[in-house]
Every structure is written in structure tokens, then in C-alpha cells.
C-alpha positions in Angstrom: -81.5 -101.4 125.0 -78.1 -102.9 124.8 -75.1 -102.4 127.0 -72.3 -100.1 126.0 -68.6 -100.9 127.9 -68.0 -97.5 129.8 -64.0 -97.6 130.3 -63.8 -97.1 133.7 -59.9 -98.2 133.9 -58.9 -95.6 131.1 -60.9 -92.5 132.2 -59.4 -92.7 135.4 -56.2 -93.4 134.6 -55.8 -90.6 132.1 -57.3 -88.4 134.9 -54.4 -89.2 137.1 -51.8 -88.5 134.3 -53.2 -85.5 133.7 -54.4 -83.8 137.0 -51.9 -85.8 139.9 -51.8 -83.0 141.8 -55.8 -82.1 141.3 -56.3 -86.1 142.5 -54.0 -86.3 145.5 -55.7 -82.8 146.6 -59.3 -84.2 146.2 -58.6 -87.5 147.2 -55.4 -87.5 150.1 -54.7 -84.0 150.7 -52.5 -84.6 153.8 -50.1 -86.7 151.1 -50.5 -83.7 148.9 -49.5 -81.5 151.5 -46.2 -83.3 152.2 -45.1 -83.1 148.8 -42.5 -81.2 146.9 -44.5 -80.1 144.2 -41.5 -77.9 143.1 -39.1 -80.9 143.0 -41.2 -82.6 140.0 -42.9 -85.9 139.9 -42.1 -89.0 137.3 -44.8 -92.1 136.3 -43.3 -94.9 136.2 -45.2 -96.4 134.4 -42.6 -98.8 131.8 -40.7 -99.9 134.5 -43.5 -101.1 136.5 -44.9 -102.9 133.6 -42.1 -104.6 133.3 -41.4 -105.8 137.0 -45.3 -106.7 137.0 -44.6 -109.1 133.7 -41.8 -110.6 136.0 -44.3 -111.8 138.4 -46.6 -114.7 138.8 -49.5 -113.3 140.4 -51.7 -113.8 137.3 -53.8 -111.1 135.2 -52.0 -107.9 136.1 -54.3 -104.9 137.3 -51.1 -102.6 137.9 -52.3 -98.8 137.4 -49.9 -96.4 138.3 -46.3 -95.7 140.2 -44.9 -92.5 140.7 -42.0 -91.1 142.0 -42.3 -87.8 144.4 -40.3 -86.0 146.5 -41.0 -85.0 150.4 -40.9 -81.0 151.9 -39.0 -82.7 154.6 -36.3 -80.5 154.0 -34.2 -83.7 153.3 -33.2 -85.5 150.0 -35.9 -87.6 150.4 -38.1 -89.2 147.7 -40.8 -92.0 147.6 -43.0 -94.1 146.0 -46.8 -93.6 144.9 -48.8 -97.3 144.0 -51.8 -96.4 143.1 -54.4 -99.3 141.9 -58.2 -97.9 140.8 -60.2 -101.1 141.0 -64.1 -100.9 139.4 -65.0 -104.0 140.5 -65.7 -106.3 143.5 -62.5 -108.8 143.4 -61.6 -111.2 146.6 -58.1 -111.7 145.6 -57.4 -107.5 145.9 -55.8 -107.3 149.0 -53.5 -109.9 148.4 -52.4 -108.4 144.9 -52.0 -104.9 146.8 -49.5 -106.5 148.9 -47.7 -108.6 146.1 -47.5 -105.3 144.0 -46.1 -103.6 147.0 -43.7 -106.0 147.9 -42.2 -106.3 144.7 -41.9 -102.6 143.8 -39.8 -102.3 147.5 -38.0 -105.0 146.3 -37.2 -103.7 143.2 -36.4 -99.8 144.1 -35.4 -100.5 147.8 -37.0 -97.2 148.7 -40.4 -96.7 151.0 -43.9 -97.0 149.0 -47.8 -96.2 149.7 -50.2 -97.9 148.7 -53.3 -96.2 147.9 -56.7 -97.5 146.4 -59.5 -95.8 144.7 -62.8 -98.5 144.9 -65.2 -97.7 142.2 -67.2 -101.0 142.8 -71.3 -100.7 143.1 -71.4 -102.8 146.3 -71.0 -100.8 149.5 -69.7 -103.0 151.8 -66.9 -103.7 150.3 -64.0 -102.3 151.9 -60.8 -103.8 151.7 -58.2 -102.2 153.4 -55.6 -104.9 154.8 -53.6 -107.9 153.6 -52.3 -110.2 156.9 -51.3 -113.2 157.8 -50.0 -115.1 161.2 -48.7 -118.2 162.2 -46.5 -119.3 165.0 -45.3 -115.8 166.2 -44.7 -114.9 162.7 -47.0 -112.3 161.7 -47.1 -110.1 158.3 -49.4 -107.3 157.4 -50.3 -104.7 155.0 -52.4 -101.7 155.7 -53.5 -99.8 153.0 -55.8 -96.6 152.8 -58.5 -96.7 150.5 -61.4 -93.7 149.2 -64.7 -95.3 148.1 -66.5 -93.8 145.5 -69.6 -94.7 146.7 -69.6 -92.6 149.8 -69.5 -89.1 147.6 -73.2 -90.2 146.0 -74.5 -88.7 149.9 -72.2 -85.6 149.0 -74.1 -84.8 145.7 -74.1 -81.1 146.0 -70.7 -80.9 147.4 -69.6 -82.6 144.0 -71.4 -80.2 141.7 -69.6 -76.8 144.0 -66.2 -78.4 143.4 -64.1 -76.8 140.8 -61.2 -80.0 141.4 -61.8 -82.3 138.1 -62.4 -85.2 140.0 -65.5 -83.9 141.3 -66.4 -84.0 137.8 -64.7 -87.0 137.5 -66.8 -88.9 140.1 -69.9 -87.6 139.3 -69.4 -89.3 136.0 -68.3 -92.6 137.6 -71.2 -92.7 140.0 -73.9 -91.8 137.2 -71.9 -94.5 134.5 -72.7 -97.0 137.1 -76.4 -95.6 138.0 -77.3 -96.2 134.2 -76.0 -99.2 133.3 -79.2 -100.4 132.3 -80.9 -96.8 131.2 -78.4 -95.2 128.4 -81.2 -92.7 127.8 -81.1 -92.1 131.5 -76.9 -91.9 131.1 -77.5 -89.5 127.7 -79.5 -86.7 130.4 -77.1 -87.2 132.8 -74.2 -86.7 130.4 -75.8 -83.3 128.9 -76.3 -82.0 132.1 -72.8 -82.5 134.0 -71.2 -80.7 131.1 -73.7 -78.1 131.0 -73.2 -78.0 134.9 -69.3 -76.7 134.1 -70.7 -74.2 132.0 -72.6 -72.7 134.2 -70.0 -72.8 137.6 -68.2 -70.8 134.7 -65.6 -73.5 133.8 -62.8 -72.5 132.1 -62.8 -72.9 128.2 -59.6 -75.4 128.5 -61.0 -77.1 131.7 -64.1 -78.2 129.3 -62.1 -79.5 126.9 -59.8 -81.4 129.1 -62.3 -83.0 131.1 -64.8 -83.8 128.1 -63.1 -86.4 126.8 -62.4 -88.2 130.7 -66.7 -88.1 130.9 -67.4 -88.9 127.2 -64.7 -91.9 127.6 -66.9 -93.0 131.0 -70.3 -92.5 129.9 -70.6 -94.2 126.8 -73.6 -94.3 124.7 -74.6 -96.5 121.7 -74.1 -94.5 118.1 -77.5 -93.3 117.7 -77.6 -91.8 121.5 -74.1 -90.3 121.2 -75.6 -88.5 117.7 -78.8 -87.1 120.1 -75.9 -86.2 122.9 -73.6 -84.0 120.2 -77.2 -83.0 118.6 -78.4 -81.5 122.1 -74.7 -80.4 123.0 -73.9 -77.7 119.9 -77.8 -76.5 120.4 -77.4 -76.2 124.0 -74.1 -74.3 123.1 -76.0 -72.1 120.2 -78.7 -71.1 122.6 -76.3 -69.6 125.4 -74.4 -67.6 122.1 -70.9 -69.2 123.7 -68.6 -67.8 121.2 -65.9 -69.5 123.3 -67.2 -72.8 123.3 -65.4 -75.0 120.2 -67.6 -77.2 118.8 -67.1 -81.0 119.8 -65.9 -82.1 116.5 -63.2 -79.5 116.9 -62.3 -80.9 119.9 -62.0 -84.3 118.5 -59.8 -83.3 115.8 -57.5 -81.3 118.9 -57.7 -84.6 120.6 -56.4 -86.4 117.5 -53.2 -84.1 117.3 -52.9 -84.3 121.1 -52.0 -88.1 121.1 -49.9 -87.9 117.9 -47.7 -85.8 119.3 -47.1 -87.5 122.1 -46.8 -90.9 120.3 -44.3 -89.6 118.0 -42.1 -88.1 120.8 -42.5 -91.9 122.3 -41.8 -93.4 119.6 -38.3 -91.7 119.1 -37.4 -91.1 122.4 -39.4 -93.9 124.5 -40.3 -91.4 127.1 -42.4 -87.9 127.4 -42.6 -86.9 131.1 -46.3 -86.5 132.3 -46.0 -82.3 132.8 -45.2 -82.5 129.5 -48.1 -84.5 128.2 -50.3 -82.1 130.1 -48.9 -79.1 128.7 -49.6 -80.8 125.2 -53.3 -81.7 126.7 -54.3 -78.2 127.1 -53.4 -76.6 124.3 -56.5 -76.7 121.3 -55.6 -74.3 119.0 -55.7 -76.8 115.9 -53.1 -74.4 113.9 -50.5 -74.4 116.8 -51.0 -78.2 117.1 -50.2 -79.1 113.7 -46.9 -76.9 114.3 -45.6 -78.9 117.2 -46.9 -81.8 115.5 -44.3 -81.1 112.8 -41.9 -80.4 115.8 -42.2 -83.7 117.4 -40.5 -85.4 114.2 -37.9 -82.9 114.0 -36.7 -82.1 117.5 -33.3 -83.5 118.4 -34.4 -84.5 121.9 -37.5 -84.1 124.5 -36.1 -81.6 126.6 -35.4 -79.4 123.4 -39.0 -80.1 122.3 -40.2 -79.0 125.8 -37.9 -75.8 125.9 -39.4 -74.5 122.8 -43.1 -75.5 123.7 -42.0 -73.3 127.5 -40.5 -70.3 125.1 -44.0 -70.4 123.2 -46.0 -70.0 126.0 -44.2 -67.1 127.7 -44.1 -65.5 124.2 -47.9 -66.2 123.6 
């Protein structure tokens, strides 16, 4: 059977736009607990881009930069560099560092650097970029979470109710089946079943379907068997909750629209507000703020009516 390109890079990232606070809790909790969640957090995402397209350090592999605030009880406020790298690659250390430098150079303000390795070869571990000569000495330390190490922490995974559980689960079986798409298609049926069952919430399902369907993809005639198996698995456990997965797509659909148009006129939608767009899959409601999104005179009026709806709802 042929290989199908799981997209490693977009699952993930989208999984960090949407849950940042679920990923630094799975993943660095001690960052997470240093944080001033109530302060807000920003991607920056375009500006980065842009200082990476600057460089000359080759094929860029930037991911993400965000801005957050400290509890210190000072007016303090850092910077995030995240890079999620799926494959072994002897130039990554150095590329951490050049990233790092730059954004330091470009902000003036302190930065961590944090790496998520999703690679298939465990003794891979890069974690520092040095070099020394004549007294002079420079060096980057950087901490790193390797996905491989959770495959021994299996049933730990499958108790979490953190979406990167879920997430990482998906990653590691992707990988497992690279070769055995049948073998992916079981897997896939049975980590969303799994969320049914640990009693999942009807939203949480529907967010984090699209982060697994986006990682474990199938060939056509597999991904009809998976949606086949899916809605008759649904049927059988009379889920009256459960929206079927073509509804979901269609939700999806709206989802992004709405967010392109409000980038499209305004350049820049902040990330809580992309979430907030991301959970909501009533398809009637959607089309309304749909219609919103190329009316509304400004994002922060958008957002203020989307806020007025929920407390009302």
C-alpha cells in the first residue's frame, strides 16, 4: 500500500495555537506556572516570519514565537521560541541558536528556547549549540521533550484529559504505521473512540478531531472505511450528542473563513480569539458571525460582540 504524507508540522502547530496553555502545562509546567495567564499572551508569528526571511541560514523551519508575561509581580514580559522538529536534522542546534540570536537581537528582551523532537530515532537528543576557541567561548542550552519517551508511558497517555495526550498518541502511532495504513485506520478509530469513553467533552471531540485526522492520514478508500466505522460506531452507543463528521467538516469550513476574512481586513486576529471561533460548531451561529466578520468595523468590536454572545447564550 502506498504512503500517505501525515502533516506532522501542521497538527502540531495548530495544537499550539489552539491549546498554549494545555501544551506548556503538559509539556513545561514549571514555565506554565510562572506565567501570567491573566496578562494575555500574543503569537508572533508575522513578525517572526519576517526577521527569519531577513536571515541567511537557509530553509527556514521557524514554528512559533510568543509573547507572555511573568507573575513576578514586576512589569516583566518575555519571549517563547518554540521549534517542533519531526525529523532527525544535524544542522538543528545550530539553527536553534541562530533563531535565538536573532529574535534577542531583534526585540532586545530575554527568550527560551524550547524544542519538541518528534523524530523516530531515540538517540537523538540535541540539546546544546557551543563553540570555543582561544578563551572565547559561546553556548546555547536549550531544553528539549522527546516524544519518543511517552510510548513507555502508554497508559498514562490514554488517563490524560490534556489534548496533547491525545495529541502524542497520534504522533507516536502516525509514525508506528508508516508502512501499515490499515494498521493506522484501527489505531485512528480507536483513539477517538478512547475520548468517548473517558467522557470527552462534545466540543473537546470536535477540536481535537481535526489535529488527529490532519496527523493520521489515510488514502481515500481507508478514510471512507474510517468515517464508515466512525457514524456506526457513533449509531451503536445512540450519542445523540455526537455531530456527525461531515457536520464537523462543514463547521471546520466556517471556522477558517471567518478567521481569514478578519485577516484579510484587519491583518491580525489574536490567538484567544481564534480559539473562541474554534469551539464554537453550531453551523447556524457560524454563518452569523461569518456575516459579522465582513461587516464589523474593527477586531476588537468583532470580539466584543462574539464575548456579549456567550454570556447571553
Amino acid at each position: 500500500m502506498s504512503e500517505v504524507k501525515a502533516d506532522y508540522d501542521g497538527a502540531w502547530k495548530e495544537g499550539v495555537e489552539k491549546y498554549f496553555e494545555a501544551f506548556l502545562t503538559f509539556f513545561f509546567p514549571q514555565i506554565y506556572s510562572e506565567i501570567d495567564w491573566t496578562r494575555g499572551y500574543e503569537f508572533l508569528d508575522q513578525e517572526l516570519q519576517q526577521l527569519m526571511r531577513e536571515s541567511e541560514v537557509g530553509k527556514q523551519f521557524v514554528d512559533k514565537l510568543i509573547k507572555v508575561w511573568l507573575n513576578d509581580g514586576k512589569e516583566t514580559w518575555l519571549l517563547i521560541h518554540l521549534e517542533i522538529q519531526s525529523q532527525v536534522d544535524t544542522g538543528f542546534p545550530k539553527r536553534m541558536f541562530s533563531y535565538h540570536y536573532r529574535i534577542f537581537d531583534r526585540y532586545g528582551q530575554e527568550v527560551v528556547s524550547l524544542a519538541i523532537l518528534g523524530d523516530n530515532q531515540a538517540s537523538w537528543r540535541p540539546q546544546e549549540y557551543s563553540y570555543e576557541r582561544w578563551g572565547c567561548r559561546l553556548s546555547l542550552q536549550f531544553p528539549t521533550v522527546k516524544l519518543l519517551d511517552y510510548q513507555p508511558r502508554w497508559s498514562e497517555l490514554e488517563q490524560s484529559d490534556n489534548p496533547f495526550a491525545v495529541l502524542v498518541m497520534a504522533h507516536l502511532r502516525t509514525q508506528a504505521t508508516t508502512q501499515d495504513l490499515t494498521g493506522r485506520l484501527r489505531w485512528k478509530l480507536s483513539l477517538i473512540k478512547r475520548m468517548y469513553e473517558l467522557g470527552y467533552s462534545r466540543d473537546k471531540i470536535l477540536q481535537l478531531f481535526d489535529l488527529i485526522d490532519r496527523l493520521m492520514a489515510l488514502p481515500p478508500n481507508l478514510d471512507l472505511s474510517f468515517k464508515t466505522e466512525l457514524k456506526q460506531f457513533e449509531d451503536e452507543q445512540k450519542m445523540a450528542y455526537i455531530t456527525s463528521i461531515e457536520r464537523i467538516e462543514r463547521s471546520q469550513t466556517l471556522q477558517e473563513s471567518i478567521v481569514d476574512i478578519l485577516e484579510a481586513r484587519f491583518n491580525y486576529v489574536p490567538p484567544e480569539l481564534v480559539e473562541q471561533i474554534n469551539q464554537i460548531y453550531d453551523h447556524a451561529r457560524l454563518k452569523q458571525l461569518l456575516k459579522k466578520a465582513g461587516i464589523t468595523a474593527s477586531v476588537s468590536d468583532f470580539q466584543q460582540q462574539l464575548s456579549q454572545e456567550n454570556t447571553d447564550t
